[in-house]
C-alpha positions in Angstrom: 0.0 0.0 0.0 3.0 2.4 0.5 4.7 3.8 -2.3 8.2 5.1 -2.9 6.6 8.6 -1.6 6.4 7.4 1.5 8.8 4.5 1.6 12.0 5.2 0.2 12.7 9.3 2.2 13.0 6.5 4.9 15.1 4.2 3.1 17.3 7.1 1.9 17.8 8.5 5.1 18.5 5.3 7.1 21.5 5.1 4.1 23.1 8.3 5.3 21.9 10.8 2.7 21.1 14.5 4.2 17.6 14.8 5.0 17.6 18.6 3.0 18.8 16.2 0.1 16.1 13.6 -0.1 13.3 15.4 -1.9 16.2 16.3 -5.0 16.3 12.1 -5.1 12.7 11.5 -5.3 12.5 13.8 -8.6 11.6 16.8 -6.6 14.5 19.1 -7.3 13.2 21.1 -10.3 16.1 19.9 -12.4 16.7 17.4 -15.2 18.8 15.1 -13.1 16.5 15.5 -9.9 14.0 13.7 -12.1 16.0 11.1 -13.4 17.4 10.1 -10.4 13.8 10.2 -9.0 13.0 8.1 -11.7 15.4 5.5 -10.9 15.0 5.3 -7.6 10.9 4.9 -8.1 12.1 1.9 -11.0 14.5 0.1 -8.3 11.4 0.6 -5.4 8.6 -0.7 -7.3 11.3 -3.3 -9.5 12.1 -4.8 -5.8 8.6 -4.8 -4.1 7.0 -6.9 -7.7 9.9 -9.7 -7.1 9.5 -9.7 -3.5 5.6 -10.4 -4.3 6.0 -12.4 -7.2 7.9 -15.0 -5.1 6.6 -14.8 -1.8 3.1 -15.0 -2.5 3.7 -17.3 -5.4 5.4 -19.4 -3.2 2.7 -18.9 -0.4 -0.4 -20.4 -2.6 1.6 -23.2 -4.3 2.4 -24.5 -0.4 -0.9 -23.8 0.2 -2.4 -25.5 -2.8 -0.6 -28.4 -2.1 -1.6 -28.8 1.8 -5.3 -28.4 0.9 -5.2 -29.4 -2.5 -3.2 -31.5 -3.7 -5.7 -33.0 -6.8 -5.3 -29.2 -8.5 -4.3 -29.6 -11.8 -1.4 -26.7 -11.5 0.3 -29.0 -8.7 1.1 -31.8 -11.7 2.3 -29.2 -13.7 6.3 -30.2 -14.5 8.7 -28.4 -12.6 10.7 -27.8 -16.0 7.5 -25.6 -17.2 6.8 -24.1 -14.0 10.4 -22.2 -14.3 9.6 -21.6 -18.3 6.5 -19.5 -16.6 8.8 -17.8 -14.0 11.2 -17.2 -16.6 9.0 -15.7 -18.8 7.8 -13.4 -16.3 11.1 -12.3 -15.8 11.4 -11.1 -19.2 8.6 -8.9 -18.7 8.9 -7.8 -15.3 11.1 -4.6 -16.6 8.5 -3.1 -19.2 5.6 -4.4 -16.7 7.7 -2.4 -13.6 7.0 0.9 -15.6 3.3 1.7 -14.5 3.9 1.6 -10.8 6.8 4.4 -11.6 4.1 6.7 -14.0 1.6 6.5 -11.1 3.9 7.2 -8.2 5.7 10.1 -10.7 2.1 11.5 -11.5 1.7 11.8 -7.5 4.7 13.0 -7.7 3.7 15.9 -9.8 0.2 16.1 -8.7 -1.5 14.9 -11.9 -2.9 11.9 -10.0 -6.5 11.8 -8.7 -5.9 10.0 -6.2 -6.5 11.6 -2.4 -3.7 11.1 0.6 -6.0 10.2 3.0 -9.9 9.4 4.2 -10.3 13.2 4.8 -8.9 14.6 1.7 -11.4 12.6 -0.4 -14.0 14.4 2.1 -14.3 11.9 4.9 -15.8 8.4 5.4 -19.1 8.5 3.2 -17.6 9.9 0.5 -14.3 8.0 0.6 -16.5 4.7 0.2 -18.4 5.6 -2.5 -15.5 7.1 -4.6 -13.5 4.0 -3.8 -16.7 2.0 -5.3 -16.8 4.3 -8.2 -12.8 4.0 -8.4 -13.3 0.2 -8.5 -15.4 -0.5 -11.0 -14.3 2.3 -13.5 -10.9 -0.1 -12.8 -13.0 -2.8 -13.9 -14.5 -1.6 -16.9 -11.2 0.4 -18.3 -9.7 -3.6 -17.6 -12.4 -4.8 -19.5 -12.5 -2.5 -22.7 -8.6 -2.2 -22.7 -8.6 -6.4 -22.4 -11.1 -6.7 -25.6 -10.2 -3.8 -27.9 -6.9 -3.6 -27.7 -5.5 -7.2 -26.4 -8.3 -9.1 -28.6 -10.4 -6.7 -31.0 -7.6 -5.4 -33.3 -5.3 -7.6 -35.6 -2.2 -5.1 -35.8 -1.8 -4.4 -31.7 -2.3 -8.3 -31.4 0.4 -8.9 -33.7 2.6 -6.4 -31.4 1.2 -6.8 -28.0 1.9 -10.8 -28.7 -0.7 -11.7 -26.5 -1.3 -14.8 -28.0 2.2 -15.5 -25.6 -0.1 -16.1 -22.8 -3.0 -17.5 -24.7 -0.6 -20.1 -25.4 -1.7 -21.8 -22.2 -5.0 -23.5 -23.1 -5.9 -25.2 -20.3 -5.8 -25.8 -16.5 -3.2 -29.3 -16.7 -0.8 -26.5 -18.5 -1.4 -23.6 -15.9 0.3 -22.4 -12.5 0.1 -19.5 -10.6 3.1 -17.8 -11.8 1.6 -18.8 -15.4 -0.4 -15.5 -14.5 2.5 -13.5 -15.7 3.6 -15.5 -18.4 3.4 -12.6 -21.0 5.7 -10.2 -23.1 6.4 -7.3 -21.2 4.4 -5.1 -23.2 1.5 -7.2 -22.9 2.1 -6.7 -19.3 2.4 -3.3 -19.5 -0.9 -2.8 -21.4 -3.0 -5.4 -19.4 -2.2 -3.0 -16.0 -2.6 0.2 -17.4 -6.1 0.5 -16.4 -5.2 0.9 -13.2 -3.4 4.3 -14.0 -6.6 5.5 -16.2 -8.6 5.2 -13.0 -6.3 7.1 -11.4 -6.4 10.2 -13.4 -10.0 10.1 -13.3 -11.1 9.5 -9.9 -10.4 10.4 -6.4 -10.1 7.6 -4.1 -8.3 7.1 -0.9 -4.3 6.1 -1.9 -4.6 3.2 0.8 -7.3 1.9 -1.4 -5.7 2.6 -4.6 -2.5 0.9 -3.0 -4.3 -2.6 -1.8 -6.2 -2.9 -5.4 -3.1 -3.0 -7.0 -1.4 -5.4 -4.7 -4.5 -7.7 -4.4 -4.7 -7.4 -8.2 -1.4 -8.9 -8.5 -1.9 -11.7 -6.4 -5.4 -12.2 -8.3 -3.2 -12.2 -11.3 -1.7 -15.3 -10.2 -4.4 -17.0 -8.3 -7.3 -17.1 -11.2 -4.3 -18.8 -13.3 -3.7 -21.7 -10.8 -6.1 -22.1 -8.3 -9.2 -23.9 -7.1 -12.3 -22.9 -8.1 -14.0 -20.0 -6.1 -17.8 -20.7 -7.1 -19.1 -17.0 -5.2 -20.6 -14.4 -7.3 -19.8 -11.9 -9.0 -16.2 -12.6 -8.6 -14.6 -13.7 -12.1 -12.5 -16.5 -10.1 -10.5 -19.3 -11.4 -13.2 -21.3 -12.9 -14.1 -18.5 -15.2 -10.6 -17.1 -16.3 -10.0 -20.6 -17.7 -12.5 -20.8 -19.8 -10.9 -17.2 -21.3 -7.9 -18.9 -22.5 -10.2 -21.7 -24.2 -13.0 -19.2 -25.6 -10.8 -16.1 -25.7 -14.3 -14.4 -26.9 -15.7 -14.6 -23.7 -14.9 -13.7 -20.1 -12.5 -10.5 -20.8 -13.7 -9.4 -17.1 -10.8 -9.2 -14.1 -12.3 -8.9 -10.7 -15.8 -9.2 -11.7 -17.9 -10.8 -13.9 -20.1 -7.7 -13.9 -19.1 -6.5 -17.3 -18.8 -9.3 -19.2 -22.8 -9.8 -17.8 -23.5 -7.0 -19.1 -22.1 -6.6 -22.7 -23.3 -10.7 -23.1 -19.2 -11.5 -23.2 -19.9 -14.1 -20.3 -19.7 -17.6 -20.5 -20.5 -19.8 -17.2 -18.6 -22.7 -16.4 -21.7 -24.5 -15.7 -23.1 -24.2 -19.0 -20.0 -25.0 -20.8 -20.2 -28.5 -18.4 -23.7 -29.4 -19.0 -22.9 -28.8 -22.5 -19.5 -31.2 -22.6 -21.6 -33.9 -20.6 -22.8 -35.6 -23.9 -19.5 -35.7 -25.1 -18.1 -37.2 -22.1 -21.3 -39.8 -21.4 -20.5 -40.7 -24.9 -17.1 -41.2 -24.7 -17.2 -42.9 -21.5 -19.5 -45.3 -23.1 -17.0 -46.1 -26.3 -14.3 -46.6 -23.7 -16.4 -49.4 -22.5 -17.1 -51.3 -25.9 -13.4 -50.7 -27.2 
């Protein structure tokens, strides 16, 4: 939830720099180099706190996934392509590391919407309902950006590469660090909604702060974990089904939009509609 704003003056001063000195290295200092080095330091705050989440939350759910459930399909998953996925992701961690730096630099420079506190967004009842409003324009910018741009046009396909994630079918291929498997500038696009929403609306930074950290662990958990079966949430169950209809299910958090512009497929229908096939199957297996 804290970003290099309010972090790294800390970190800077516990290293010995002057404390007059600390606003000229977080990009403060009305000079060319002030920003760069603000810059940089932003890249290496935000570059360290991904990894450290990556891993340790990563690491946290396939533990977990294996103490209460160990029949997931992402726990047979080879441990050769479980570090192709992690390796992967480490290939686009430094485009992807970019939009936590242009939405701590636009608070930086006071372009960003977003309030410092409860009481600069005008106290309690206001905070909630902007951080509502904030939450589901998220959403829908998620939603728009993941069907126009990611799905709807040939030539940004051919440059995002989404198809690099796509290339995961199904859930015997998946893991939870499968969530990143992407080019960087996939990544890059894929979480830029995040910074829309915070040009636009006003919304407590603590909120602002745990969306984007439960996003990425979302990321990860929709790619290899047990169903969540509780509505609206767009959980595991439905994500799949994404990367084997990529026409349907474009939603994030929610399945609201996808509801409501008839992208949504259920996973229930798409089982009563494979029973047949598998009652039929089941049957040649017995006669062969």
């Amino acid at each position: 939830v804290m970003g290099a704003l309010e972090t790294m003056p800390g970190v800077l001063l516990a290293l010995g720099f002057p404390q007059v000195d600390i606003p000229w290295f977080m990009g403060k200092g009305g000079s060319w180099g002030s920003t760069g080095v603000g810059l940089a330091v932003c890249y290496v705050y935000w570059y360290t706190c991904m990894h450290i989440l990556f891993y340790v939350a990563g690491g946290v759910m396939v533990l977990c996934s294996r103490v209460f459930a160990p029949g997931l399909p992402s726990n047979r998953v080879t441990r050769g392509a479980v570090l192709q996925h992690v390796l992967q992701a480490e290939r686009a961690f430094p485009l992807l590391n970019l939009v936590g730096v242009f939405a701590e630099q636009m608070r930086i420079r006071g372009h960003s919407a977003v309030c410092s506190s409860v009481e600069e967004c005008g106290g309690w009842p206001r905070s909630i309902t902007l951080s509502i409003v904030w939450f589901l324009l998220a959403e829908l910018f998620t939603y728009v950006n993941h069907v126009v741009l990611l799905h709807g046009l040939e030539l940004p396909k051919r440059l995002i590469r989404h198809d690099i994630h796509h290339a995961l079918k199904h859930e015997s291929e998946m893991t939870f660090f499968s969530g990143y498997l992407f080019s960087g500038l996939d990544g890059l696009l894929q979480s830029v909604p995040i910074v829309y929403a915070q040009l636009l609306c006003p919304a407590p930074k603590a909120v602002v702060g745990f969306y984007s950290t439960a996003t990425a662990v979302w990321t990860m958990y929709i790619h290899g974990g047990a169903p969540l079966g509780v509505w609206p949430f767009m959980g595991p169950e439905y994500h799949r089904l994404h990367h084997i209809f990529p026409d349907y299910n474009f939603g994030f958090w929610l399945v609201t939009w996808d509801w409501l512009f008839g992208t949504l497929k259920r996973p229930a229908a798409v089982a009563a509609a494979s029973q047949p096939d598998q009652e039929a199957n089941a049957q040649a297996r017995k006669h062969e």
